[in-house]
Backbone as XML, in Angstrom:
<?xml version="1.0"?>
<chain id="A" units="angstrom">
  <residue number="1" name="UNK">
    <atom name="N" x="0.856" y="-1.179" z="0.000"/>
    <atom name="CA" x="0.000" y="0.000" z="0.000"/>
    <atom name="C" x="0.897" y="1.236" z="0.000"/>
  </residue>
  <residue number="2" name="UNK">
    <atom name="N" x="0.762" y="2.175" z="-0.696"/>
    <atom name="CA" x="1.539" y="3.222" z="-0.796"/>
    <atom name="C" x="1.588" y="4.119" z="0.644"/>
  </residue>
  <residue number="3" name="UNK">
    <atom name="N" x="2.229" y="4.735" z="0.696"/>
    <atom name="CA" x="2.673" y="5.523" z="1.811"/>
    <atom name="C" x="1.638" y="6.960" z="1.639"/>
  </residue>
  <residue number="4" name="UNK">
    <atom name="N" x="1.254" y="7.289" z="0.780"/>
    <atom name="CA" x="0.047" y="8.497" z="0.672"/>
    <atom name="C" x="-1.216" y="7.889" z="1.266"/>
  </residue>
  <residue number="5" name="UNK">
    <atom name="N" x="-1.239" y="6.530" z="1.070"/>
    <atom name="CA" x="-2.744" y="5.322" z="1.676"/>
    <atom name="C" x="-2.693" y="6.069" z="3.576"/>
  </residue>
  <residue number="6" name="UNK">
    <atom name="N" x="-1.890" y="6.142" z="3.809"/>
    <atom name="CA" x="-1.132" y="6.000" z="5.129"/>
    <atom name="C" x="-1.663" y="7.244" z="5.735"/>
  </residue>
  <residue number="7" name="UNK">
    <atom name="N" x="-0.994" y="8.074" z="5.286"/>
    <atom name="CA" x="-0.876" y="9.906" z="5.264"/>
    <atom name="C" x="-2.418" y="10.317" z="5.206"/>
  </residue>
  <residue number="8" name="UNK">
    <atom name="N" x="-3.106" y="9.467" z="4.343"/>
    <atom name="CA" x="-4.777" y="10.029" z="4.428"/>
    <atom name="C" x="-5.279" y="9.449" z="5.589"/>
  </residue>
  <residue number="9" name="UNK">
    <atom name="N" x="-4.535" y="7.844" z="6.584"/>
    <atom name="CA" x="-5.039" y="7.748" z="7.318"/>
    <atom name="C" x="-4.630" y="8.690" z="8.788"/>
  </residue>
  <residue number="10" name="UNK">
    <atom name="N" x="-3.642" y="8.688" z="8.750"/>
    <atom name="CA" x="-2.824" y="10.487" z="9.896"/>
    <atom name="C" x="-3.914" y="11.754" z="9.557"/>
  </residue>
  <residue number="11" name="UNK">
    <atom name="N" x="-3.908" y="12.037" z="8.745"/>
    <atom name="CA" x="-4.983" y="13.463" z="8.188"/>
    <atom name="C" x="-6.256" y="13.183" z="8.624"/>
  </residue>
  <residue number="12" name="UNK">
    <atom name="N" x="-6.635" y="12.218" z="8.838"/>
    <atom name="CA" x="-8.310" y="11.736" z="9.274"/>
    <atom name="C" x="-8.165" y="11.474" z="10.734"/>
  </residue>
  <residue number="13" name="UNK">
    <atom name="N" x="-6.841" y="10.921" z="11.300"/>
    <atom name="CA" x="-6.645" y="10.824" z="12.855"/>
    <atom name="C" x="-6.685" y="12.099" z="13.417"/>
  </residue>
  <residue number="14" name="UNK">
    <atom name="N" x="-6.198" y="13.114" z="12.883"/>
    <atom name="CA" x="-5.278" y="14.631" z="13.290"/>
    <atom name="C" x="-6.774" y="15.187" z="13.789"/>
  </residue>
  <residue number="15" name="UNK">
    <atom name="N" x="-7.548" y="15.292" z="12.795"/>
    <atom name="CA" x="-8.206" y="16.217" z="13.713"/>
    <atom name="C" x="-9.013" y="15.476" z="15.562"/>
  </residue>
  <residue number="16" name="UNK">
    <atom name="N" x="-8.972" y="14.343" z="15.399"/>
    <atom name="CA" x="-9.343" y="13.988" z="17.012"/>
    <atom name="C" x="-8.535" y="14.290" z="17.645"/>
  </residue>
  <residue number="17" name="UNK">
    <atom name="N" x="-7.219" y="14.175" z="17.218"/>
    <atom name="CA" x="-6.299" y="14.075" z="18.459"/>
    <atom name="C" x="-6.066" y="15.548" z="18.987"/>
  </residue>
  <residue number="18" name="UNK">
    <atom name="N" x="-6.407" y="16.246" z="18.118"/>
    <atom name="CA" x="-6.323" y="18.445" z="18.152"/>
    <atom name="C" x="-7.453" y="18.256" z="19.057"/>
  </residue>
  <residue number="19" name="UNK">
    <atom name="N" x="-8.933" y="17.451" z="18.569"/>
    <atom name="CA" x="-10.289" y="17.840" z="19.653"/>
    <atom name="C" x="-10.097" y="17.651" z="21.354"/>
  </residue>
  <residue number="20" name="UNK">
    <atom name="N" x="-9.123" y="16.288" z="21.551"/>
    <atom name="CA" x="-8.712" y="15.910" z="22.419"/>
    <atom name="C" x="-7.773" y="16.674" z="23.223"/>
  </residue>
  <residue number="21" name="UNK">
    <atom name="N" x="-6.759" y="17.041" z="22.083"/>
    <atom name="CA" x="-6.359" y="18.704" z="22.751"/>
    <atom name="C" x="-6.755" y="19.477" z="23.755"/>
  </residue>
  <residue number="22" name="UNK">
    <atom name="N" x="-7.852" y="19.971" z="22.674"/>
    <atom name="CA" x="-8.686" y="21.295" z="23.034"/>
    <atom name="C" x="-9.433" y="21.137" z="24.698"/>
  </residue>
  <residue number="23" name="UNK">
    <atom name="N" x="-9.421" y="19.691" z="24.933"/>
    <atom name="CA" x="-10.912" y="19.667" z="25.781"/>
    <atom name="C" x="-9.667" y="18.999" z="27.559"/>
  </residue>
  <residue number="24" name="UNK">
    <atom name="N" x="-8.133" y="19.581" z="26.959"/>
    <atom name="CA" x="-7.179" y="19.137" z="28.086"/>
    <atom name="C" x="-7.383" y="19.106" z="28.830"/>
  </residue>
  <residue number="25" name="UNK">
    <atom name="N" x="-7.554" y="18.776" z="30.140"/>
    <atom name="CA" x="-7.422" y="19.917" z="31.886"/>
    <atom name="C" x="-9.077" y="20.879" z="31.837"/>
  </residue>
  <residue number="26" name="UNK">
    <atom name="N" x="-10.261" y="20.109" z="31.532"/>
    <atom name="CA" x="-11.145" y="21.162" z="30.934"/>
    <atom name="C" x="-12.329" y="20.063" z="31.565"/>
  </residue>
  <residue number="27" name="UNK">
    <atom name="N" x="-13.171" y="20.474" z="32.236"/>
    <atom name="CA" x="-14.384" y="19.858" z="32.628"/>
    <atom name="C" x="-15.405" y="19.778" z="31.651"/>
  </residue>
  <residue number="28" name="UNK">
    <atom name="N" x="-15.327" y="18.543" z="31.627"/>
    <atom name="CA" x="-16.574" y="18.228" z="30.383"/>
    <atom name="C" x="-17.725" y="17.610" z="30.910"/>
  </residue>
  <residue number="29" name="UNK">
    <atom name="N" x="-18.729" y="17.974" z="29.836"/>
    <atom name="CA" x="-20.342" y="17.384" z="30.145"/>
    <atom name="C" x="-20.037" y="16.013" z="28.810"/>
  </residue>
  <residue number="30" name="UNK">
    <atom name="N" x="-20.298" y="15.307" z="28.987"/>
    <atom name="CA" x="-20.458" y="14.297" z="27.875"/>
    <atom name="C" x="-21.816" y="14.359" z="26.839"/>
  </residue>
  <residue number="31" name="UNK">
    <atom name="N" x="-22.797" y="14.747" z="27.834"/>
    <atom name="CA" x="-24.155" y="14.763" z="27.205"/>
    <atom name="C" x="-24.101" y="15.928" z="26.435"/>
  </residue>
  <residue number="32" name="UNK">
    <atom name="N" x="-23.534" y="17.270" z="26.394"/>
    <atom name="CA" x="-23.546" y="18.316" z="25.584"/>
    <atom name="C" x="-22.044" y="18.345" z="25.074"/>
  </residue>
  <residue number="33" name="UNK">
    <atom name="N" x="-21.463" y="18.092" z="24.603"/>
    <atom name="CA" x="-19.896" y="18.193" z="24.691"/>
    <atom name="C" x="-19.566" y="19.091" z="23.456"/>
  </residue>
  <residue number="34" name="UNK">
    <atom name="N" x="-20.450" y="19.459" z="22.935"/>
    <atom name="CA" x="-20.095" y="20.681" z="21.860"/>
    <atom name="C" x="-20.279" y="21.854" z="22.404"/>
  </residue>
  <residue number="35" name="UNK">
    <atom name="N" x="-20.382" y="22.124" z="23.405"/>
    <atom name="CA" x="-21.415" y="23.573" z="24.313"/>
    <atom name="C" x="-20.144" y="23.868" z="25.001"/>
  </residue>
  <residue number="36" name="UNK">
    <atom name="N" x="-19.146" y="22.840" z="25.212"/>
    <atom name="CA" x="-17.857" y="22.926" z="26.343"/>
    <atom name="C" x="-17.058" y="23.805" z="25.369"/>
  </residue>
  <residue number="37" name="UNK">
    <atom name="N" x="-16.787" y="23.789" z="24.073"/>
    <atom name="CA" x="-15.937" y="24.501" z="23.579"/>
    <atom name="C" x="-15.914" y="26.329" z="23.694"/>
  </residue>
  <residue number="38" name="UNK">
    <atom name="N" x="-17.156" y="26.362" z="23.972"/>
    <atom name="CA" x="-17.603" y="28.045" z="24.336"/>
    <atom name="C" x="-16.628" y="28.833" z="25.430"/>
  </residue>
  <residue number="39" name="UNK">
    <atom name="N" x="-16.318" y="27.971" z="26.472"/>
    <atom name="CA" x="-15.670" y="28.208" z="28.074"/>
    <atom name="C" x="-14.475" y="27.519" z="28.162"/>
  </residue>
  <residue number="40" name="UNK">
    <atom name="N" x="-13.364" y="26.924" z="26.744"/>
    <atom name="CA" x="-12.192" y="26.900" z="26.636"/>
    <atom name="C" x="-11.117" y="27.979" z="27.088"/>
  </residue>
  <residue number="41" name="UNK">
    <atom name="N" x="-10.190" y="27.800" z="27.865"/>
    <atom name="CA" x="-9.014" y="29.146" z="27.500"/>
    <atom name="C" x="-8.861" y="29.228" z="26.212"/>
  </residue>
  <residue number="42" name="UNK">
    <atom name="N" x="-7.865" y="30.321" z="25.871"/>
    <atom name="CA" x="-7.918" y="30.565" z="24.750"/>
    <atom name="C" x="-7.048" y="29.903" z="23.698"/>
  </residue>
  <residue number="43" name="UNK">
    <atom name="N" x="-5.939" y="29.015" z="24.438"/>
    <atom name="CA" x="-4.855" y="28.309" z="23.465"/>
    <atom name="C" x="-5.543" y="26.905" z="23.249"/>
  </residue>
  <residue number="44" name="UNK">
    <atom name="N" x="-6.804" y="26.905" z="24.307"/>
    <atom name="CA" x="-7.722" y="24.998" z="24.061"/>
    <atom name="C" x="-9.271" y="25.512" z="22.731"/>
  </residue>
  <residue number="45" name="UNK">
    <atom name="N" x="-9.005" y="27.011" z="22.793"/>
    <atom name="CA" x="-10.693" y="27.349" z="21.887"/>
    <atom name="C" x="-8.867" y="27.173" z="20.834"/>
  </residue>
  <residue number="46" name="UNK">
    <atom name="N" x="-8.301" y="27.739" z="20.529"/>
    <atom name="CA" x="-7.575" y="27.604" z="19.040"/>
    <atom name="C" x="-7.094" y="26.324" z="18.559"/>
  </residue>
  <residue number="47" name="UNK">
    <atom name="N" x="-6.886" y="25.340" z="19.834"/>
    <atom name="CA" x="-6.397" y="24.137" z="19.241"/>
    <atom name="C" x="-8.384" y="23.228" z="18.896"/>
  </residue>
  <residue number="48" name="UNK">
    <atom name="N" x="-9.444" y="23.753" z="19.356"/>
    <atom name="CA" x="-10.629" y="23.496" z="18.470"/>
    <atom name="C" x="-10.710" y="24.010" z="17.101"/>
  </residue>
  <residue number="49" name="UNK">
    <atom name="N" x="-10.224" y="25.256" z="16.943"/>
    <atom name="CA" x="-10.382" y="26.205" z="15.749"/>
    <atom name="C" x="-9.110" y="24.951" z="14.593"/>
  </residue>
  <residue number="50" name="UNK">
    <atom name="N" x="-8.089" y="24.129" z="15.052"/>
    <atom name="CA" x="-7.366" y="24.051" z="14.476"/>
    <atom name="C" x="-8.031" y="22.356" z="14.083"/>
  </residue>
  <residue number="51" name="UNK">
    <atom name="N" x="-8.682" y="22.113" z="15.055"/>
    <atom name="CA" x="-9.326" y="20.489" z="15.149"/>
    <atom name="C" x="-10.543" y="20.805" z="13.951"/>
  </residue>
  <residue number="52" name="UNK">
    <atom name="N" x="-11.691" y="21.873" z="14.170"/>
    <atom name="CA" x="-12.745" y="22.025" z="12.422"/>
    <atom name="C" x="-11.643" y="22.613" z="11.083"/>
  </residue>
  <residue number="53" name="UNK">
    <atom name="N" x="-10.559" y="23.080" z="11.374"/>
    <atom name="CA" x="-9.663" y="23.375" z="10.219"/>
    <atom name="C" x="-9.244" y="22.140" z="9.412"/>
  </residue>
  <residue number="54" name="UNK">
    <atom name="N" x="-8.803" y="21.291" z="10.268"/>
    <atom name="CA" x="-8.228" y="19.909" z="9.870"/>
    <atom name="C" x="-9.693" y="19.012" z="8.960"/>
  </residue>
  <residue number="55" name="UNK">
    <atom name="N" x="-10.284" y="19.052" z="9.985"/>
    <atom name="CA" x="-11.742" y="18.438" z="9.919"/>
    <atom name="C" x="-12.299" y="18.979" z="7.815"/>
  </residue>
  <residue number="56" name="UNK">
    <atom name="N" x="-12.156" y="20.176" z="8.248"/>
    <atom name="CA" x="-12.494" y="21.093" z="6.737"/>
    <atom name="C" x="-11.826" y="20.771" z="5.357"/>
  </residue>
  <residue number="57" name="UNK">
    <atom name="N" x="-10.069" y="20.173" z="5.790"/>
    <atom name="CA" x="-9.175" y="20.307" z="4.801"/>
    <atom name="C" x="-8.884" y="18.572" z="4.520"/>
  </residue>
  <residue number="58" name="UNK">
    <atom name="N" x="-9.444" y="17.964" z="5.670"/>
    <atom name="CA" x="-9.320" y="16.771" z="4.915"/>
    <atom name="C" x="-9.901" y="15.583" z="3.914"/>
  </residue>
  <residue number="59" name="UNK">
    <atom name="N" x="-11.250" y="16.320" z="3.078"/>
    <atom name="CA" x="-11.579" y="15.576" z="2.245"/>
    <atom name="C" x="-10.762" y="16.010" z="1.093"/>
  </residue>
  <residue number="60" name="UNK">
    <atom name="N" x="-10.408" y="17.093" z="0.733"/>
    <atom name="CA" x="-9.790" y="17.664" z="-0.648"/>
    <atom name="C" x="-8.681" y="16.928" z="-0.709"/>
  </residue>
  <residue number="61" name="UNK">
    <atom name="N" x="-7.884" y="16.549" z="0.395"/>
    <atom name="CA" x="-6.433" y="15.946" z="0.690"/>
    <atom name="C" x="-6.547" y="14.392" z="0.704"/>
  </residue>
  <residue number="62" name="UNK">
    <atom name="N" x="-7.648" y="13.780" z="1.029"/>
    <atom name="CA" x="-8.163" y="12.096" z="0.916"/>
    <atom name="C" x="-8.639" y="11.884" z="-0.731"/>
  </residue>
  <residue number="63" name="UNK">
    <atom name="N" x="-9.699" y="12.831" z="-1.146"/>
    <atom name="CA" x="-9.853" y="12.729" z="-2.729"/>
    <atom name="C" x="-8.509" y="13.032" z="-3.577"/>
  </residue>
  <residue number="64" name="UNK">
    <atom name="N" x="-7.724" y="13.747" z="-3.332"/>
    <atom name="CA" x="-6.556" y="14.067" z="-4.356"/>
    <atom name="C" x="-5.908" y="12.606" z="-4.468"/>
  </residue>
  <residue number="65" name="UNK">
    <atom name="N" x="-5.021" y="12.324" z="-3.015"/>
    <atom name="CA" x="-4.480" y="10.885" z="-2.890"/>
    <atom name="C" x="-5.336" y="10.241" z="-3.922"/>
  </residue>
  <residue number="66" name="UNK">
    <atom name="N" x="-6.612" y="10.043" z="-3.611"/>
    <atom name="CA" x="-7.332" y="8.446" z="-3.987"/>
    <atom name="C" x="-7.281" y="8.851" z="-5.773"/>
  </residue>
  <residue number="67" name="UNK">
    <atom name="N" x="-7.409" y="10.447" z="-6.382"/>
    <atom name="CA" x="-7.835" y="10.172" z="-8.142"/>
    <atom name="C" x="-6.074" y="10.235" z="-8.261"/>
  </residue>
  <residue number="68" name="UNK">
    <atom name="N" x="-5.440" y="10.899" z="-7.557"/>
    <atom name="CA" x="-3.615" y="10.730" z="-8.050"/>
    <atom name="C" x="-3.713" y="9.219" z="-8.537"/>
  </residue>
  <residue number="69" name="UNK">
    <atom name="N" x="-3.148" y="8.643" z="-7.498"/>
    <atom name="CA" x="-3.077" y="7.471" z="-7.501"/>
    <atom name="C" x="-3.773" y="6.525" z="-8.542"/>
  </residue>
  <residue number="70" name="UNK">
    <atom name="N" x="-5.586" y="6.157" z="-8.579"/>
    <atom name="CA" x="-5.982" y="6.039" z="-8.931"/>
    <atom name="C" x="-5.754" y="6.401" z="-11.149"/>
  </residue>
  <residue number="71" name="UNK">
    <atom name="N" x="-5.504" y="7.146" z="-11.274"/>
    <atom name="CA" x="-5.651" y="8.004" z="-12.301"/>
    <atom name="C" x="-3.762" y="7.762" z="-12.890"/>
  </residue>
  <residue number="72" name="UNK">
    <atom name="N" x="-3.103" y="6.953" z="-12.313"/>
    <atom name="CA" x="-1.569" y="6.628" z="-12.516"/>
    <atom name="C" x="-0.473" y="7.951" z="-12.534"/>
  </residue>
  <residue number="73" name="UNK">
    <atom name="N" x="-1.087" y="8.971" z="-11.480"/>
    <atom name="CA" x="0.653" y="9.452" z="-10.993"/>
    <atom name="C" x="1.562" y="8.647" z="-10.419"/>
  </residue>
  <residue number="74" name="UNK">
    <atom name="N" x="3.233" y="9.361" z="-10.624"/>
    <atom name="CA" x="3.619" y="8.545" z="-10.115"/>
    <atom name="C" x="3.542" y="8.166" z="-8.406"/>
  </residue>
  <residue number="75" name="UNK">
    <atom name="N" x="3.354" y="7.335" z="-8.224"/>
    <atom name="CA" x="3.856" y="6.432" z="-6.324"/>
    <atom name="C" x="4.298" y="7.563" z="-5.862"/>
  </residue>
  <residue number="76" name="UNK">
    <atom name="N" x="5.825" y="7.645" z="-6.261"/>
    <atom name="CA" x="7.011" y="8.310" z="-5.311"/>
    <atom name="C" x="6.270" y="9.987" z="-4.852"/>
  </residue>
  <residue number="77" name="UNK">
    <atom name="N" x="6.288" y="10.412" z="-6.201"/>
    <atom name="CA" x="5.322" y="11.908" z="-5.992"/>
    <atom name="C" x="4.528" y="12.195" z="-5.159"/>
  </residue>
  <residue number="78" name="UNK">
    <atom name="N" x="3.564" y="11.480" z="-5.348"/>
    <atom name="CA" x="2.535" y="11.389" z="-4.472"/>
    <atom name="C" x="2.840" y="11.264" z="-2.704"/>
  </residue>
  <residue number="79" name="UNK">
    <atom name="N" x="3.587" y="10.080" z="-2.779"/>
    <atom name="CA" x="4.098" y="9.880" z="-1.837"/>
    <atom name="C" x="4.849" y="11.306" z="-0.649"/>
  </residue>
  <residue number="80" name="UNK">
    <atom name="N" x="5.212" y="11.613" z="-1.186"/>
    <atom name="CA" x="6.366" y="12.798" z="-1.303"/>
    <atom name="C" x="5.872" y="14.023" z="-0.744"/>
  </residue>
  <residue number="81" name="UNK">
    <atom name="N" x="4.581" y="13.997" z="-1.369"/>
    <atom name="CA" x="4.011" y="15.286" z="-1.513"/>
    <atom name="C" x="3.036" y="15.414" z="-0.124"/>
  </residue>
  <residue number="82" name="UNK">
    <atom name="N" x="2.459" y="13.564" z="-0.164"/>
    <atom name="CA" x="1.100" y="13.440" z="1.037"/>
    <atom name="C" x="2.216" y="13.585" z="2.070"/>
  </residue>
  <residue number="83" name="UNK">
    <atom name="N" x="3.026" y="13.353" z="2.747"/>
    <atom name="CA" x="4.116" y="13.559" z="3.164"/>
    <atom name="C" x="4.366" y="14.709" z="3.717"/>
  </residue>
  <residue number="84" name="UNK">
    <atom name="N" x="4.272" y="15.764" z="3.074"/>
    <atom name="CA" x="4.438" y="17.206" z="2.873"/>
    <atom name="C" x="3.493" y="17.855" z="3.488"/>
  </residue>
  <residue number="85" name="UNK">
    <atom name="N" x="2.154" y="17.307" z="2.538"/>
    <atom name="CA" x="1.063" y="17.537" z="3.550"/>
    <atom name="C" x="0.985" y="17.517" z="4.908"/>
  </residue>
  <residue number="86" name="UNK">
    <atom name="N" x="1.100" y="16.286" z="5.449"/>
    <atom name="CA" x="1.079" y="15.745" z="7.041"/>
    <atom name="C" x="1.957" y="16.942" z="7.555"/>
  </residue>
  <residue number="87" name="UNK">
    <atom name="N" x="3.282" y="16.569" z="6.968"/>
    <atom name="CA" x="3.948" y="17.991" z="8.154"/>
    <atom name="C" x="2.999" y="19.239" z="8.011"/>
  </residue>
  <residue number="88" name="UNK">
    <atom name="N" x="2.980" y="19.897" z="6.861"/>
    <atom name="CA" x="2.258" y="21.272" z="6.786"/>
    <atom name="C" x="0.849" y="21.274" z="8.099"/>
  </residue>
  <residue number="89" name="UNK">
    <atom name="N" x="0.295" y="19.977" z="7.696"/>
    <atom name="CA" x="-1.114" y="19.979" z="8.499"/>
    <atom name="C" x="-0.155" y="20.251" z="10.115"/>
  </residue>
  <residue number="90" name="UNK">
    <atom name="N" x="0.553" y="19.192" z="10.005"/>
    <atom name="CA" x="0.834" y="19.013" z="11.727"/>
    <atom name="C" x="1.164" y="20.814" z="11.684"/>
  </residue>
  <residue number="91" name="UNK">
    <atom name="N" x="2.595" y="21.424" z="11.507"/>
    <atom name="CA" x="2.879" y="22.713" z="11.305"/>
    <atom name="C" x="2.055" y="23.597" z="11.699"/>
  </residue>
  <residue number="92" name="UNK">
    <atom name="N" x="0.747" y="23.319" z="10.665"/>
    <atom name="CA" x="-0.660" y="24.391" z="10.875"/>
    <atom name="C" x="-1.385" y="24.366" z="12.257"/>
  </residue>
  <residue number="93" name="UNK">
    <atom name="N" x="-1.803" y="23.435" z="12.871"/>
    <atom name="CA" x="-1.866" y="23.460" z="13.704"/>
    <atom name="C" x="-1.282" y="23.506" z="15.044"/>
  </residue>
  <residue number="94" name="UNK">
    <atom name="N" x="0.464" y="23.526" z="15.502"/>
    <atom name="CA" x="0.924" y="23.974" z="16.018"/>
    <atom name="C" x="0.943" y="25.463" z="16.201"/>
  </residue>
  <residue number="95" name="UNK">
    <atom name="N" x="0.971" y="25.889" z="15.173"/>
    <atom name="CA" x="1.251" y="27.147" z="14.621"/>
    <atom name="C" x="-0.501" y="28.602" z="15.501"/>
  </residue>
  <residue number="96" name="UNK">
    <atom name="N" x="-1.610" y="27.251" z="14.870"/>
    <atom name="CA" x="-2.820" y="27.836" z="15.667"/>
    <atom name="C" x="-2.821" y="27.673" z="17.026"/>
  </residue>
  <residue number="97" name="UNK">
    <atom name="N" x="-2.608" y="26.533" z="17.549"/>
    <atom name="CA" x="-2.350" y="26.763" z="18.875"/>
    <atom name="C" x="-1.435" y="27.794" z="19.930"/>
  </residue>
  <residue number="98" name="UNK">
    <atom name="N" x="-0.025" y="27.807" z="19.192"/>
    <atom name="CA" x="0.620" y="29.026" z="20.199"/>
    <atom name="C" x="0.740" y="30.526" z="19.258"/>
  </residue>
  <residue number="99" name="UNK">
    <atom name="N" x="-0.886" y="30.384" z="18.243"/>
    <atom name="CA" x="-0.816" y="32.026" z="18.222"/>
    <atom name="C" x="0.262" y="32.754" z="17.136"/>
  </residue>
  <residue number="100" name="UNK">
    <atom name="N" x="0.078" y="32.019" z="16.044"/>
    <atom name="CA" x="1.066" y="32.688" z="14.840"/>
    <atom name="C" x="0.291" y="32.942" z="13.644"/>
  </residue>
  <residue number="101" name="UNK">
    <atom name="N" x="-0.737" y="33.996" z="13.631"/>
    <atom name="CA" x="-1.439" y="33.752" z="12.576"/>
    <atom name="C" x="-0.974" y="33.761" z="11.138"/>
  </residue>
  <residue number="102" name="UNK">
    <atom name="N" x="0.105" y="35.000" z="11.327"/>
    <atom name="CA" x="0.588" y="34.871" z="9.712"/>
    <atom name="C" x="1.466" y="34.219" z="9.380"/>
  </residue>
  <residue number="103" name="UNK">
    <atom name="N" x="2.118" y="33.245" z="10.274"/>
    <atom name="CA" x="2.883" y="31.971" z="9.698"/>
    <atom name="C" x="1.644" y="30.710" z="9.536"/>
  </residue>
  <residue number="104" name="UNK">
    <atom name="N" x="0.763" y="30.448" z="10.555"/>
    <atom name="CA" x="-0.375" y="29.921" z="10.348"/>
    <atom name="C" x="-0.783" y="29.871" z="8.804"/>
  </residue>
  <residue number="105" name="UNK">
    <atom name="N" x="-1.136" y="30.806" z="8.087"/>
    <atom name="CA" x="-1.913" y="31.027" z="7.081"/>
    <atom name="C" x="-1.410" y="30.919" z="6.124"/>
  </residue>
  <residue number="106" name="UNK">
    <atom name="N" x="0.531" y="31.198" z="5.696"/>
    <atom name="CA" x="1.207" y="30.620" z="5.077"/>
    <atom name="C" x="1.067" y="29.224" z="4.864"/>
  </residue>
  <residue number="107" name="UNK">
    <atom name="N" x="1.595" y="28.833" z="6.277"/>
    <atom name="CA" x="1.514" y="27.674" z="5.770"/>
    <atom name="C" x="0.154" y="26.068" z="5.459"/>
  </residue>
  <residue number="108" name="UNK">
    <atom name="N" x="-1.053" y="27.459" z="5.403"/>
    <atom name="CA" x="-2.099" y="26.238" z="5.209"/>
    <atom name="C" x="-2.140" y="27.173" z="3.710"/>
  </residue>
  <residue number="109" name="UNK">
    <atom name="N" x="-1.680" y="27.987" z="3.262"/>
    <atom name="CA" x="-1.754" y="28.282" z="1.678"/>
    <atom name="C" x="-1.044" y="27.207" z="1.227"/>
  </residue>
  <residue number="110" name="UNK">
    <atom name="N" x="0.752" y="26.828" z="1.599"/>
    <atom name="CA" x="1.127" y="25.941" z="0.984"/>
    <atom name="C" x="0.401" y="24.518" z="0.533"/>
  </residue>
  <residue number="111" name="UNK">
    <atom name="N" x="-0.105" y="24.457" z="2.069"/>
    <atom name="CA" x="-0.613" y="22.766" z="2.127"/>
    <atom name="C" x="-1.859" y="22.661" z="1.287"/>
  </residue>
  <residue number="112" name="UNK">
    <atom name="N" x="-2.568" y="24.352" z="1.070"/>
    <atom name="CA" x="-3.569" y="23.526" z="-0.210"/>
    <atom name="C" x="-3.338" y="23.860" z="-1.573"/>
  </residue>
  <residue number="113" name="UNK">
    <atom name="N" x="-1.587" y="24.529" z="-1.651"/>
    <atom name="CA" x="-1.068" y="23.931" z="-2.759"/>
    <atom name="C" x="-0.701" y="23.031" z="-3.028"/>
  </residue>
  <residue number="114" name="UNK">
    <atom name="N" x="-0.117" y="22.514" z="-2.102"/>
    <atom name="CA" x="0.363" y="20.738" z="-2.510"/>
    <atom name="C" x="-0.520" y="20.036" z="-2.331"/>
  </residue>
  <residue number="115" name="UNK">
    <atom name="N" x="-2.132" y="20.076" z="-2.087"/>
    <atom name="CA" x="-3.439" y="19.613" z="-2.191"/>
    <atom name="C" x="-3.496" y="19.612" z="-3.776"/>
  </residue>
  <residue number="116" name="UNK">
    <atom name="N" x="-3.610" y="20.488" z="-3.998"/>
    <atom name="CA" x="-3.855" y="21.226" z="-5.892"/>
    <atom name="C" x="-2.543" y="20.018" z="-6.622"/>
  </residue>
  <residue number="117" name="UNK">
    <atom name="N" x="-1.512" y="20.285" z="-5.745"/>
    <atom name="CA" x="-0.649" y="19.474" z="-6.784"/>
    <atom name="C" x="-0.570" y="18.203" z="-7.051"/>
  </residue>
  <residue number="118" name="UNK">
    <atom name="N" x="-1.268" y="17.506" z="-6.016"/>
    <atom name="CA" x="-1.718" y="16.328" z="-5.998"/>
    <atom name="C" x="-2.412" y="15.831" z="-7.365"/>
  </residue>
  <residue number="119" name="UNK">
    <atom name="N" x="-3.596" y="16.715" z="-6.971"/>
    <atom name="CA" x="-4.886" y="16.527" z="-7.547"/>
    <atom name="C" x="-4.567" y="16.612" z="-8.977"/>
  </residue>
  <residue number="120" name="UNK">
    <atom name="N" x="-3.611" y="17.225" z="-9.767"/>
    <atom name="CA" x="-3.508" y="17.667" z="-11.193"/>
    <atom name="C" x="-2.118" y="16.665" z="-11.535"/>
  </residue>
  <residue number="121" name="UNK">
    <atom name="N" x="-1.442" y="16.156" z="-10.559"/>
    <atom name="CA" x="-0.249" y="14.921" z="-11.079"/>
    <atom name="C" x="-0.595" y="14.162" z="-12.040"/>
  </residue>
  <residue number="122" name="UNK">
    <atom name="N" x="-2.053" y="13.600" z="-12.239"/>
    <atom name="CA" x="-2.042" y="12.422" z="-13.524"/>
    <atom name="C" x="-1.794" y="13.634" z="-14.681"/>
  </residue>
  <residue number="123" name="UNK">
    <atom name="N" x="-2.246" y="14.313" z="-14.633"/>
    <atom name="CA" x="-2.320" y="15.245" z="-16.243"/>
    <atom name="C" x="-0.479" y="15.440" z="-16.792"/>
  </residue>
  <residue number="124" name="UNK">
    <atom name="N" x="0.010" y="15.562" z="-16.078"/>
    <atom name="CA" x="1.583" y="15.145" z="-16.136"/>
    <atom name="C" x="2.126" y="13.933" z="-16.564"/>
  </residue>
  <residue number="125" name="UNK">
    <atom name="N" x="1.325" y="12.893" z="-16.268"/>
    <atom name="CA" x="2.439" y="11.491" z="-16.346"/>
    <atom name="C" x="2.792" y="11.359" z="-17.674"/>
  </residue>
</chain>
């Protein structure tokens, strides 16, 4: 199984493990547990903001992998690139959590360029 197979499964983990984050050291109701994010500090409301970011960016990044691939780019590329992704994602959300917006925003421009570049690799081969 290719190593981009992999990377879409990290990109689909990432955002729980950010929600799990968010809800650290934080008294929760189980029965309402979306209502808790309101009365976060403010570095556990950004690592939520960074958990629906992830949540948002990872179908474009699971469909690219699956028509790349699918559609005969090469492996390695792909590989390479989903790769790229993961750090950028991880990156991005570090980045929201301790409060860097305009490195933040850089670097989720990159990551949905190398989304885009994914997605347009077969037209190349």
């Amino acid at each position: 199984m290719p190593l981009a197979y992999w990377c879409v499964l990290i990109a689909a983990l990432l955002p729980y493990v950010l929600g799990k984050y968010a809800k650290r050291g934080v008294e929760s109701d189980n029965r309402y547990p979306r209502e808790d994010y309101d009365n976060l500090p403010p570095r556990n409301r950004r690592a939520y903001a960074a958990h629906q970011n992830a949540l948002e960016t990872f179908p474009f990044f699971a469909v690219s992998v699956i028509i790349a691939l699918t559609m005969g780019a090469p492996v390695y590329l792909v590989n390479v690139l989903a790769v790229l992704y993961i750090v950028l994602r991880i990156a991005h959300a570090l980045l929201y959590i301790f409060n860097q917006p305009t490195a933040r925003s850089m670097v989720f421009a990159v990551g949905m360029a190398v989304n885009v570049a994914i997605f347009v690799l077969p037209v190349f081969r």
